[in-house]
NULOVEX-472495 format. One record per residue: x, y, z of N, C-alpha, C, O in turn. Coordinates in steps of 0.2 Angstrom, whole numbers, padded with zeros to 4 digits, always signed. Example, Ala and Ser with C-alpha at 12.3 -4.5 7.8 and 13.67 -1.06 7.14 Angstrom:
! NULOVEX-472495
+0066-0028+0039+0062-0022+0039+0066-0016+0039+0071-0017+0042 +0064-0011+0035+0068-0005+0036+0064+0000+0039+0067+0006+0040 
END
This chain:
! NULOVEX-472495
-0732+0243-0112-0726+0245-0116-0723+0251-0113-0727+0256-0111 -0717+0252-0114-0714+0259-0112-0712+0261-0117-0709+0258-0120 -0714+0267-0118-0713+0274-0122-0709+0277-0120-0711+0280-0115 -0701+0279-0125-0696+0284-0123-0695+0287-0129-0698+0285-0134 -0693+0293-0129-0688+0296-0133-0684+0292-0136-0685+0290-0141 -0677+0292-0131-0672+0290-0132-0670+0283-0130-0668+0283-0124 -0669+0276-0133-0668+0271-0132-0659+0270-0133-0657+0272-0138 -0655+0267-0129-0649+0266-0130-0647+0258-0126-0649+0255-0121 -0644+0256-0130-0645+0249-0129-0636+0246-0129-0632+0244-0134 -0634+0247-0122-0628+0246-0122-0626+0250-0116-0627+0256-0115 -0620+0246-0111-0619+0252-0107-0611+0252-0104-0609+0253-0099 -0606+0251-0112-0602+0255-0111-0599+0262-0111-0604+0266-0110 -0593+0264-0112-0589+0271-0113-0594+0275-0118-0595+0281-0116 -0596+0274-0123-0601+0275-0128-0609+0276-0126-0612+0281-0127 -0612+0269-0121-0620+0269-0121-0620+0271-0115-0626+0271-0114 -0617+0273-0110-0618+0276-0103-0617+0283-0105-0621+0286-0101 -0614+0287-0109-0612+0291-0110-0618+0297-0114-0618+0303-0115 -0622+0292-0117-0624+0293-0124-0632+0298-0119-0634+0304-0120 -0636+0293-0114-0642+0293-0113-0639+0299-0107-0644+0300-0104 -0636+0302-0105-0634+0308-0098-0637+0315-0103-0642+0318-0102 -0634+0316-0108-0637+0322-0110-0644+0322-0112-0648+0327-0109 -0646+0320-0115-0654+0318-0117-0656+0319-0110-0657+0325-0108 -0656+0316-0105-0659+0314-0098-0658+0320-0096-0663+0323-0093 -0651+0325-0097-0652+0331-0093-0658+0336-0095-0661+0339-0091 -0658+0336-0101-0662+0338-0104-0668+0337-0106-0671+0339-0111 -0671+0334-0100-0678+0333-0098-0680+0327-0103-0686+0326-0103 -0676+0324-0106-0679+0318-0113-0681+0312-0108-0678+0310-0103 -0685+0310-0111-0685+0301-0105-0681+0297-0112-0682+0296-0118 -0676+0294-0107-0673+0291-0109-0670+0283-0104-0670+0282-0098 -0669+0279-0109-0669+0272-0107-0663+0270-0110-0662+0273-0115 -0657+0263-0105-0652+0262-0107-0653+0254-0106-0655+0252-0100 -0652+0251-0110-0651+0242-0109-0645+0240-0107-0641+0240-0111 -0643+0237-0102-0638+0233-0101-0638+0227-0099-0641+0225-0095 -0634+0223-0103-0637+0212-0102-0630+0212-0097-0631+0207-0094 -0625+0216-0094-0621+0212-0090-0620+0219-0085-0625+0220-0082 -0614+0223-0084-0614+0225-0078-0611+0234-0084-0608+0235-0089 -0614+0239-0080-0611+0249-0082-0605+0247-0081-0603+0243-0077 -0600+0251-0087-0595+0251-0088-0592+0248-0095-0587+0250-0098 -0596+0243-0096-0592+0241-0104-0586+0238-0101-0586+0237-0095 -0581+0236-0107-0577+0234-0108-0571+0239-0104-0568+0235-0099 -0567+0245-0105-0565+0249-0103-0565+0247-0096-0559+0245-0094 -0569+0247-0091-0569+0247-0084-0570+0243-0083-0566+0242-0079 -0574+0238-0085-0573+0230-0081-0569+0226-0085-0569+0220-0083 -0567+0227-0089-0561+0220-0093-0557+0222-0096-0556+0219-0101 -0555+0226-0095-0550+0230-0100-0546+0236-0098-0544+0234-0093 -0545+0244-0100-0541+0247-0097-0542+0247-0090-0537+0246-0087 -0545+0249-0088-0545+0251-0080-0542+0244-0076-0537+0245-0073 -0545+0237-0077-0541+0232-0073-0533+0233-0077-0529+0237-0075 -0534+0229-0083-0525+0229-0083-0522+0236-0079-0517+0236-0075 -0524+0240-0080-0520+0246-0076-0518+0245-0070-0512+0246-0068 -0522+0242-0067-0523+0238-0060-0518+0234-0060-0512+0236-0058 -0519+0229-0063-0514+0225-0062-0504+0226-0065-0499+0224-0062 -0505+0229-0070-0500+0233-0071-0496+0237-0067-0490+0236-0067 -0499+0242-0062-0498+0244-0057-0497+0240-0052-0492+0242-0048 -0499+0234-0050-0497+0230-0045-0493+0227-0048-0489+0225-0043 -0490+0225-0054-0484+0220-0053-0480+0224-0056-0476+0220-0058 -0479+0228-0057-0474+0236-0057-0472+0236-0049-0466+0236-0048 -0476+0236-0044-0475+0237-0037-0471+0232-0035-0466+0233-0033 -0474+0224-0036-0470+0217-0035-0463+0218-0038-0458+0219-0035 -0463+0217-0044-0458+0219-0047-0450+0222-0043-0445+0220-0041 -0453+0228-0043-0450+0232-0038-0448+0228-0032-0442+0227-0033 -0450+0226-0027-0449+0224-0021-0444+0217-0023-0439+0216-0020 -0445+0213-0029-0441+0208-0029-0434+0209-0030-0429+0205-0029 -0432+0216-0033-0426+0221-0035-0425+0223-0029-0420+0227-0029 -0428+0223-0024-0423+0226-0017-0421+0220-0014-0418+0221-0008 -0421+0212-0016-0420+0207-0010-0411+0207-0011-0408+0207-0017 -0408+0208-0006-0402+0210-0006-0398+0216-0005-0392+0217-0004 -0404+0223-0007-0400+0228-0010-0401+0230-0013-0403+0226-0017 -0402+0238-0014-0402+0242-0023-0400+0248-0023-0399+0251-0018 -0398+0250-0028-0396+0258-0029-0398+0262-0023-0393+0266-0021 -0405+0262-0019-0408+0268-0015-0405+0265-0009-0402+0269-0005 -0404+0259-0008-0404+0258-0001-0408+0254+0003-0409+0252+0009 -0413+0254-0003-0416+0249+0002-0417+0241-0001-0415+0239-0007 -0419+0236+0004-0416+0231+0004-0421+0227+0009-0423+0228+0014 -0423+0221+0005-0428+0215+0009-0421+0210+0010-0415+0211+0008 -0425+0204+0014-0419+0202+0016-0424+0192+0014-0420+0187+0014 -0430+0192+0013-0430+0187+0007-0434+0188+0003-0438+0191+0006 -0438+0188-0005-0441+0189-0009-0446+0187-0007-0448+0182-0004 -0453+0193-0011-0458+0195-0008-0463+0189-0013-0462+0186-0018 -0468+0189-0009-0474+0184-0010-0480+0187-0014-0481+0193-0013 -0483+0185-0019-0491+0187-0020-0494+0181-0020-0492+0175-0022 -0500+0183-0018-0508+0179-0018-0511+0183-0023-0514+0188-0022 -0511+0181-0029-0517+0184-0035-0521+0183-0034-0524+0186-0039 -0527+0179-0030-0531+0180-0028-0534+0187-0025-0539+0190-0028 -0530+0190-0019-0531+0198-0016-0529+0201-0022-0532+0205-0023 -0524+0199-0025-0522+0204-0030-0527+0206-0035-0528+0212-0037 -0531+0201-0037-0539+0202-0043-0544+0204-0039-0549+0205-0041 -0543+0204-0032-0547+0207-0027-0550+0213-0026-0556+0215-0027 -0543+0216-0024-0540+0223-0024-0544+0226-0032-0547+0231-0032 -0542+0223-0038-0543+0226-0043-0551+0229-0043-0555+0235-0043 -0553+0220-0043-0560+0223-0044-0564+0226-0038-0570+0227-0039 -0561+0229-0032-0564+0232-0029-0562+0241-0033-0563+0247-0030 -0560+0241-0037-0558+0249-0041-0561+0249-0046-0562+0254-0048 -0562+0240-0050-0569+0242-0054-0576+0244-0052-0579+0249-0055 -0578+0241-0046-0582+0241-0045-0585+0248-0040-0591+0248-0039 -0582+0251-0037-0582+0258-0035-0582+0264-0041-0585+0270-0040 -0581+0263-0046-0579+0267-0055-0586+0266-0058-0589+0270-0062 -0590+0258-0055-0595+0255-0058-0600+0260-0054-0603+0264-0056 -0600+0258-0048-0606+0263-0045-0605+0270-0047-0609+0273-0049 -0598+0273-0047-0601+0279-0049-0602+0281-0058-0603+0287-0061 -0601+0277-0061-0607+0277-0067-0616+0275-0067-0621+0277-0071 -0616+0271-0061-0624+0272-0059-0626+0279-0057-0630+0283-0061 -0624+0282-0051-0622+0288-0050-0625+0293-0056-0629+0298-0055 -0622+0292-0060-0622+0298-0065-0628+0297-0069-0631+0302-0072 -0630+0290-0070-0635+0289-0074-0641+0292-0069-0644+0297-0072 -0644+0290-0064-0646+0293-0059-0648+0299-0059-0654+0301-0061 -0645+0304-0058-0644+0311-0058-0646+0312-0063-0648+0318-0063 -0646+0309-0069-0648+0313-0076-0655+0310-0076-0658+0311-0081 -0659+0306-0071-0665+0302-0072-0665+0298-0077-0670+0298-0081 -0659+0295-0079-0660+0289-0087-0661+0281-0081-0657+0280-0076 -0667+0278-0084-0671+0274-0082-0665+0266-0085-0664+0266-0091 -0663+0261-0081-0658+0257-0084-0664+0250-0084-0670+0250-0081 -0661+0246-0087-0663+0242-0088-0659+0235-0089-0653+0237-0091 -0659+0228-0086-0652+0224-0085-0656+0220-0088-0662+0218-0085 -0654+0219-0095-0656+0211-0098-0655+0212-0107-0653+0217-0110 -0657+0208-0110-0656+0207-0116-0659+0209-0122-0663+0205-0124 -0658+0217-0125-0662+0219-0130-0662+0213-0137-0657+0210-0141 -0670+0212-0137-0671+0208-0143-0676+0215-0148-0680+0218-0146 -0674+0216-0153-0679+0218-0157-0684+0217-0163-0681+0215-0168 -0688+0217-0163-0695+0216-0166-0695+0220-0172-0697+0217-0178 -0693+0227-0173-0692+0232-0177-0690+0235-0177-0685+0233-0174 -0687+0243-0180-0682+0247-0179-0684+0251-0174-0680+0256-0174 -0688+0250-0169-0690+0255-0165-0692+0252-0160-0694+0256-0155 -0693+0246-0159-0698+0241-0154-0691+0237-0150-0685+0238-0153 -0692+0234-0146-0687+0227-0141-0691+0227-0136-0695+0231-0134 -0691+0220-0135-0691+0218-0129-0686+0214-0124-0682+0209-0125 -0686+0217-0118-0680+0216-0112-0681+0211-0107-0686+0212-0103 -0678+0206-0106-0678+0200-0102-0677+0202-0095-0671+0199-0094 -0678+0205-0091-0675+0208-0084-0678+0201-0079-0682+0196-0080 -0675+0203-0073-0677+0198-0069-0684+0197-0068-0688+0192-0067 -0687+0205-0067-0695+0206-0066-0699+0203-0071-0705+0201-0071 -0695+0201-0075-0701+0200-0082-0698+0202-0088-0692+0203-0088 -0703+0202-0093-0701+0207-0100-0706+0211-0101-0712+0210-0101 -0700+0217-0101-0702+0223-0102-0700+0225-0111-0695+0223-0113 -0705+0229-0115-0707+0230-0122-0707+0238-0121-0711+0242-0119 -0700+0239-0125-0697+0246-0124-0701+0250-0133-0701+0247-0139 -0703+0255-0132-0704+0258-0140-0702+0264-0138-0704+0267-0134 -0695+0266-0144-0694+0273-0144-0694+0277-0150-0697+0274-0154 -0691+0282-0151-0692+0288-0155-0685+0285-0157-0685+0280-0160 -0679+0288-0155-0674+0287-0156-0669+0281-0152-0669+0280-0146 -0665+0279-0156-0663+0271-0154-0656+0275-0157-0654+0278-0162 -0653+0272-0149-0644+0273-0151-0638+0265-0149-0637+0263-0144 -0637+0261-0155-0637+0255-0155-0627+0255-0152-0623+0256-0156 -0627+0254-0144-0620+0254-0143-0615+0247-0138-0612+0247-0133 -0618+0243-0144-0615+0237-0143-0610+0236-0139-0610+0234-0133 -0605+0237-0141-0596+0237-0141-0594+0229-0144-0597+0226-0147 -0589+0229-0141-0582+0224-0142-0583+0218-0138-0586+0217-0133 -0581+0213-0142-0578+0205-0137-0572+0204-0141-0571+0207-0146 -0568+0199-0136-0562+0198-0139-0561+0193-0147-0565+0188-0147 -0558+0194-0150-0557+0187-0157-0553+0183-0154-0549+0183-0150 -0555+0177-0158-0549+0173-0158-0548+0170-0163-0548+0173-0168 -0547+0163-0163-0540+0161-0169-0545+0153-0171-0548+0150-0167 -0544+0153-0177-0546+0147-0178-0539+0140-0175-0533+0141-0177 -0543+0134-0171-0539+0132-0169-0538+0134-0162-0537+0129-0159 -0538+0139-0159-0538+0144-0154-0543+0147-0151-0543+0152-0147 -0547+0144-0153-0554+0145-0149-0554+0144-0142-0552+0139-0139 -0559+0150-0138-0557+0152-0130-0560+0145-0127-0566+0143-0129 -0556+0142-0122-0560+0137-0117-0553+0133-0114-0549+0132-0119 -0552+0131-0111-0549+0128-0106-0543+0133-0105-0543+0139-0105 -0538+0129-0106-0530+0133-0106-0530+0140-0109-0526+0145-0108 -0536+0140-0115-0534+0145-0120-0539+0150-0118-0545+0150-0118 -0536+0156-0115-0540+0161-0112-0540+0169-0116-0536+0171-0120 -0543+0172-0114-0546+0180-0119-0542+0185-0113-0540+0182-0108 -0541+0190-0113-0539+0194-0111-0543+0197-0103-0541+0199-0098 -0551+0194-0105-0556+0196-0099-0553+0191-0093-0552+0193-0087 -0552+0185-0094-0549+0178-0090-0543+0179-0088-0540+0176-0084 -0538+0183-0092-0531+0185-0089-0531+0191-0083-0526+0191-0078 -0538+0195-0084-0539+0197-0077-0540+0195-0071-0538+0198-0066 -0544+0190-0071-0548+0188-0066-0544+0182-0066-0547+0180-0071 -0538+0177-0064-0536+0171-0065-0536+0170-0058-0535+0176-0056 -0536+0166-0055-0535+0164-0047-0529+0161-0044-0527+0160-0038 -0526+0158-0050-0517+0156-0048-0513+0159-0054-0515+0160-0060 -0507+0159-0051-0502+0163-0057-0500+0159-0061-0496+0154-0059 -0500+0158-0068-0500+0154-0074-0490+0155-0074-0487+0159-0075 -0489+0149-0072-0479+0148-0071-0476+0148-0079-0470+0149-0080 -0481+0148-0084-0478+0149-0088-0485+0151-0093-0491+0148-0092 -0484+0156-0098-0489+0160-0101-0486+0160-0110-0481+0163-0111 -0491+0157-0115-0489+0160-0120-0495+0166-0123-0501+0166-0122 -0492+0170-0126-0496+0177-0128-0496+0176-0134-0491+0175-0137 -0503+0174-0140-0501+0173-0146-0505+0182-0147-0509+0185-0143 -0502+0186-0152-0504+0193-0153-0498+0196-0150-0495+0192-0146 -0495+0202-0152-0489+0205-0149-0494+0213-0151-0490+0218-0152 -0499+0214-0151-0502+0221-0150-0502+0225-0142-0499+0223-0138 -0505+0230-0141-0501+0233-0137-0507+0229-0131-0506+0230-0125 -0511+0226-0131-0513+0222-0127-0510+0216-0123-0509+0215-0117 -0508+0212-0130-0502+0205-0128-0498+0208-0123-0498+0207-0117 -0494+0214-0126-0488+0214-0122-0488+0218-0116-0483+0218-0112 -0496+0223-0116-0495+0226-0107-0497+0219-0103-0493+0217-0099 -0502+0215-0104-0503+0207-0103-0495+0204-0101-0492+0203-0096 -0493+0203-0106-0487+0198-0106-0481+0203-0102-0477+0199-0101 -0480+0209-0101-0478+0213-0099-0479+0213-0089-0474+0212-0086 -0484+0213-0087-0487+0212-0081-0485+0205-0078-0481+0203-0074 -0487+0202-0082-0488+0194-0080-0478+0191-0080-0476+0185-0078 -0475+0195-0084-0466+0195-0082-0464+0195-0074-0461+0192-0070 -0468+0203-0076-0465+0207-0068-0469+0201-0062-0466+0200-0057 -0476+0197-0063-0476+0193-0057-0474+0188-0055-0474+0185-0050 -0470+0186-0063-0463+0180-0061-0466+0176-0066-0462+0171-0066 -0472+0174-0071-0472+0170-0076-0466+0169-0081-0461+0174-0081 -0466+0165-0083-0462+0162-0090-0465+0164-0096-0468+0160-0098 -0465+0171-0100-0468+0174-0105-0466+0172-0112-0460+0172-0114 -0470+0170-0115-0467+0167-0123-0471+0173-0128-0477+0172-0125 -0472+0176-0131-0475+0180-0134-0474+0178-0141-0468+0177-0144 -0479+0177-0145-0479+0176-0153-0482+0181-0157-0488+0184-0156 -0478+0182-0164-0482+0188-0167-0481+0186-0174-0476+0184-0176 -0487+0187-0179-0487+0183-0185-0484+0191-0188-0485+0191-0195 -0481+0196-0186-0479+0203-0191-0470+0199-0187-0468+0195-0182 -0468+0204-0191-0460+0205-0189-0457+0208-0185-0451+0208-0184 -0461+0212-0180-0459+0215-0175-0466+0218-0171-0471+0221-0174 -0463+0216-0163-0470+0219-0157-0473+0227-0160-0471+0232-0164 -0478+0227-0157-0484+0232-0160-0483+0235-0167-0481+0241-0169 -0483+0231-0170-0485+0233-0178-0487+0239-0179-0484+0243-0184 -0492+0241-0175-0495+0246-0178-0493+0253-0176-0495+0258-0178 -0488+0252-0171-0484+0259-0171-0480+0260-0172-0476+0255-0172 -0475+0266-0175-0471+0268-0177-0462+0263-0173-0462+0263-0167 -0459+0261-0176-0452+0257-0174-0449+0261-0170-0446+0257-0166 -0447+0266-0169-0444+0272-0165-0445+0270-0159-0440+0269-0155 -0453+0269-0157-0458+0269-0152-0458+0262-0149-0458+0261-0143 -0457+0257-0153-0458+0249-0152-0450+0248-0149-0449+0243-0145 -0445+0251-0151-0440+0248-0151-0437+0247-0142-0435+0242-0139 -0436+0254-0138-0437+0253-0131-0441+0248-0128-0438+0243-0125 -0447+0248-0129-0450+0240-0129-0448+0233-0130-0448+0228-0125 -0447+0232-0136-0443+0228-0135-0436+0225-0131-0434+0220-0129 -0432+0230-0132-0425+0230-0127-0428+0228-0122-0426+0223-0120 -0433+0232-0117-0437+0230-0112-0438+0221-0110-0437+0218-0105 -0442+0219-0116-0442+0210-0118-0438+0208-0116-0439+0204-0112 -0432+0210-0118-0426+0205-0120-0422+0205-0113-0420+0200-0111 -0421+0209-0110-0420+0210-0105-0422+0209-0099-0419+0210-0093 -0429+0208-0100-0434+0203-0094-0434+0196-0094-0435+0192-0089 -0432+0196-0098-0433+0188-0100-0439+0185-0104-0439+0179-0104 -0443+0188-0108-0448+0187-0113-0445+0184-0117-0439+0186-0120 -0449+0178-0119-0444+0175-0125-0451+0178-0132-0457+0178-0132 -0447+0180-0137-0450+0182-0142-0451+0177-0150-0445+0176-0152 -0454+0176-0153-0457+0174-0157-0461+0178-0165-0466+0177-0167 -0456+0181-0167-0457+0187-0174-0457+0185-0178-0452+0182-0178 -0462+0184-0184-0464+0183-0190-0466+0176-0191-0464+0173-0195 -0470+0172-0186-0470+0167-0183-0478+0166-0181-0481+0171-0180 -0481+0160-0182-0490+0160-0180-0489+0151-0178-0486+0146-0180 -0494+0153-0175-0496+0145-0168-0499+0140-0175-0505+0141-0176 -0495+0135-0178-0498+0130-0181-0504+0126-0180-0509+0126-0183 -0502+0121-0173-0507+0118-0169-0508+0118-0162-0503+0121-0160 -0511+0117-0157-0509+0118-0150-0514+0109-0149-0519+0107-0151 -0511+0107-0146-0514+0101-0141-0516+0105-0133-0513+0109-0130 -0524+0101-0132-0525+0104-0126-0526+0099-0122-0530+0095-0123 -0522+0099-0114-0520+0094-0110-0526+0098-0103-0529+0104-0102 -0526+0093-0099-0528+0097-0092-0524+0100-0089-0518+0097-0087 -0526+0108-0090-0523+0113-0086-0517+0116-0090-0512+0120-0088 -0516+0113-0096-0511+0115-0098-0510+0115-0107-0513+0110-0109 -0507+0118-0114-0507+0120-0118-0499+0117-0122-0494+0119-0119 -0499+0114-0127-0492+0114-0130-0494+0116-0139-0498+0112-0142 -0491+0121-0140-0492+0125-0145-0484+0123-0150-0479+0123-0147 -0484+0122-0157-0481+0122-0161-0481+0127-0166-0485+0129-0170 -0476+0129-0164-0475+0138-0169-0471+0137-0174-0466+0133-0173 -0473+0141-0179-0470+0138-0186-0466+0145-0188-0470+0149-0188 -0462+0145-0190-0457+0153-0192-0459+0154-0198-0462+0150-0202 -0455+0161-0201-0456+0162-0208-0451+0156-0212-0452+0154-0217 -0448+0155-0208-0442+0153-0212-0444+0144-0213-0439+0141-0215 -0450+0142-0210-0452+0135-0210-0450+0130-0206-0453+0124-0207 -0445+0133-0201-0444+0129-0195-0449+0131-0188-0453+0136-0188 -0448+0126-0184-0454+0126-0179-0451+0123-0172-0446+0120-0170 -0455+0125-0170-0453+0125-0160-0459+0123-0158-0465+0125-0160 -0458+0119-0152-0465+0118-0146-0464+0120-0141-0460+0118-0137 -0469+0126-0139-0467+0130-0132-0475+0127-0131-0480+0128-0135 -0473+0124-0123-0478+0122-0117-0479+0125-0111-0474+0127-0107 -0486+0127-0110-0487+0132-0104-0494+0130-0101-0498+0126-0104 -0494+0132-0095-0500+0131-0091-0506+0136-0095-0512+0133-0095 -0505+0143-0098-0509+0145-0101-0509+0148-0108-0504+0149-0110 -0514+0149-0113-0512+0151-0120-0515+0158-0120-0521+0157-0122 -0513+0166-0119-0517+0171-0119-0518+0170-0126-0514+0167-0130 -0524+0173-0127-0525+0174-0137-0526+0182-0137-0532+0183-0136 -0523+0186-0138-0524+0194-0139-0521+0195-0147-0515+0198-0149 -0526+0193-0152-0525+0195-0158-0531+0201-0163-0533+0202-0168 -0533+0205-0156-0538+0212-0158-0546+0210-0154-0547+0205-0150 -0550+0215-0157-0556+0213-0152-0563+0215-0161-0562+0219-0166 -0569+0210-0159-0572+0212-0166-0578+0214-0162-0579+0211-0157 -0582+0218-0165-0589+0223-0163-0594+0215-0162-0594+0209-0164 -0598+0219-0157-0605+0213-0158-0610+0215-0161-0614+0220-0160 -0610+0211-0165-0614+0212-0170-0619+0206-0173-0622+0206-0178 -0617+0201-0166-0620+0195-0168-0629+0198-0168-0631+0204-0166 -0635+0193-0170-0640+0196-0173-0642+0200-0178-0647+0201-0179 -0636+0203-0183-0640+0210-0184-0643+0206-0191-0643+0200-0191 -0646+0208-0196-0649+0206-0204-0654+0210-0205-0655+0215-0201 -0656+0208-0212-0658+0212-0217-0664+0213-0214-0666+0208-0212 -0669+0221-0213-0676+0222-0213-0680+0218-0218-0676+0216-0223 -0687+0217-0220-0688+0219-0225-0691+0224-0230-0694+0229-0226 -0692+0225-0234-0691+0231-0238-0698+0233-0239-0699+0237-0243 -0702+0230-0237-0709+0235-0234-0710+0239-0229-0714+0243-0227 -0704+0236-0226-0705+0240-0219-0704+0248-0220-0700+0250-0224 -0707+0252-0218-0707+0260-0217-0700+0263-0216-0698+0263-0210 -0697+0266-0223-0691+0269-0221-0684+0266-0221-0679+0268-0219 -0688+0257-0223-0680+0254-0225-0682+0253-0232-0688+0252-0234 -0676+0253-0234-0674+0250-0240-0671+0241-0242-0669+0237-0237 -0671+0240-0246-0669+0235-0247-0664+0230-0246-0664+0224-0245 -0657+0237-0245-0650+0236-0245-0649+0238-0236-0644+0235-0234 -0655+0242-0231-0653+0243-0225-0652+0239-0219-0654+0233-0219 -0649+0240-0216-0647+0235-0211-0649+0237-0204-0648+0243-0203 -0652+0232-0197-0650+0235-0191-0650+0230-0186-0650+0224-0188 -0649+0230-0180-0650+0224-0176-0656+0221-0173-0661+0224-0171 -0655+0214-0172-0660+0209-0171-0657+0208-0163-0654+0213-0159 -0658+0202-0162-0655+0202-0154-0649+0205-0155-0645+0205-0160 -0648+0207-0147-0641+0212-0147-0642+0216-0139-0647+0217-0136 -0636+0217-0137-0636+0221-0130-0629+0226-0131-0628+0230-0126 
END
């Protein structure tokens, strides 16, 4: 059995972050990871999109010079992408970002662990690593699960219908993309995937893109849509979708009870992201220091 201190079980922006100071300060500590340092944040989320937002901000760009432009400069036929190199390129900026979060862990001497915290009791797990299973007992336990994407009843992730992690890493460019979600995820997504020449249909069950922020701020944004060519869909939710090989037809139903069938090769679902929290349940309440109503987690990473 290994005896720590500091148990942290998770290694995103939070559980990588968590076990550095303890570690510097002489504590032993231990971090569980079931997939790769970095979390969500740096492997499927802001660091890529940024990625690729940046690259098709550049494409973009260059498609606006075929002929001429304001500056003067000027191609003479329109420019090509391989989204292949293109998710390439990215994950080689994840993956340099990833090592230097080993890096850090390293220098503070926190001991990693790659596999899936199961636990036994409030202070016990055992870890499935390639080596074996390892039976972690610590003092203090920092539970930093994170995020997976939601989705939609009806809309559940698998073929056509993809989460925001698979809009990263896609291997050919989706000719035509519907975005169900208009939060500021949908639309940096649905936003990128304009500038690299898809057919963007965006749907939003509020009355206007990003709800959750102020109209003042949303409003340029939108003019932005409308003038890319984004077709928008406000106050409106995906009734049913048929799912074909390689491809998706969705019937969207408006507030007002009429309805449209928009067909695409892909259906993003970007309608928010929910904690994991799969495993967790009731202790029992003999246990030392819980109560009856306490909660904590069972399997979990």
């Amino acid at each position: 059995m290994l005896r720590t201190k500091v148990l942290v079980v998770g290694g995103g922006p939070g559980g990588y972050v968590a076990p550095i100071r303890p570690g510097q300060l002489g504590q032993d500590t231990i971090l569980v990871e079931a997939d790769s340092l970095g979390g969500t944040v740096l492997i499927r989320g802001c660091i890529p999109s940024k990625a690729l937002i940046h690259a098709a901000g550049t494409f973009d760009g260059m498609r606006a010079a075929v002929g001429g432009d304001a500056l003067g400069i000027s191609l003479r036929e329109p420019p090509c992408i391989d989204l292949t190199k293109t998710v390439s390129w990215k994950d080689g900026i994840v993956d340099r970002l990833r090592e230097g979060v080993g890096v850090l862990l390293r220098r503070a001497k926190v001991r990693v662990l790659r596999g899936w915290a199961t636990f036994s009791d409030a202070k016990t797990c055992t870890v499935q690593t390639d080596g074996g299973v390892e039976t972690v007992r610590a003092e203090h336990v920092i539970l930093a699960n994170g995020s997976g994407p939601a989705s939609l009843p009806g809309l559940e992730f698998g073929g056509p219908v993809i989460s925001s992690s698979e809009a990263l890493s896609l291997d050919q460019m989706p000719e035509r993309l519907i975005v169900v979600g208009a939060g500021y995820i949908g639309v940096e997504l649905g936003t990128a995937f304009r500038k690299l020449g898809s057919e963007v249909t965006i749907i939003e069950a509020r009355e206007r893109i990003l709800p959750g922020w102020d109209e003042k701020l949303t409003t340029p944004v939108n003019r932005w849509l409308e003038r890319a060519g984004v077709t928008l869909h406000l106050g409106a939710r995906v009734e049913t979708i048929e799912r074909t090989e390689g491809a998706a037809a969705a019937t969207v139903r408006a507030s007002d009870g009429s309805a449209v069938r928009v067909v695409a090769d892909k259906v993003l679902v970007t309608v928010g992201r929910k904690p994991r929290t799969e495993g967790w349940r009731r202790w029992p309440s003999t246990w030392p220091g819980r109560s009856s109503g306490s909660t904590n987690v069972a399997p979990g990473s």
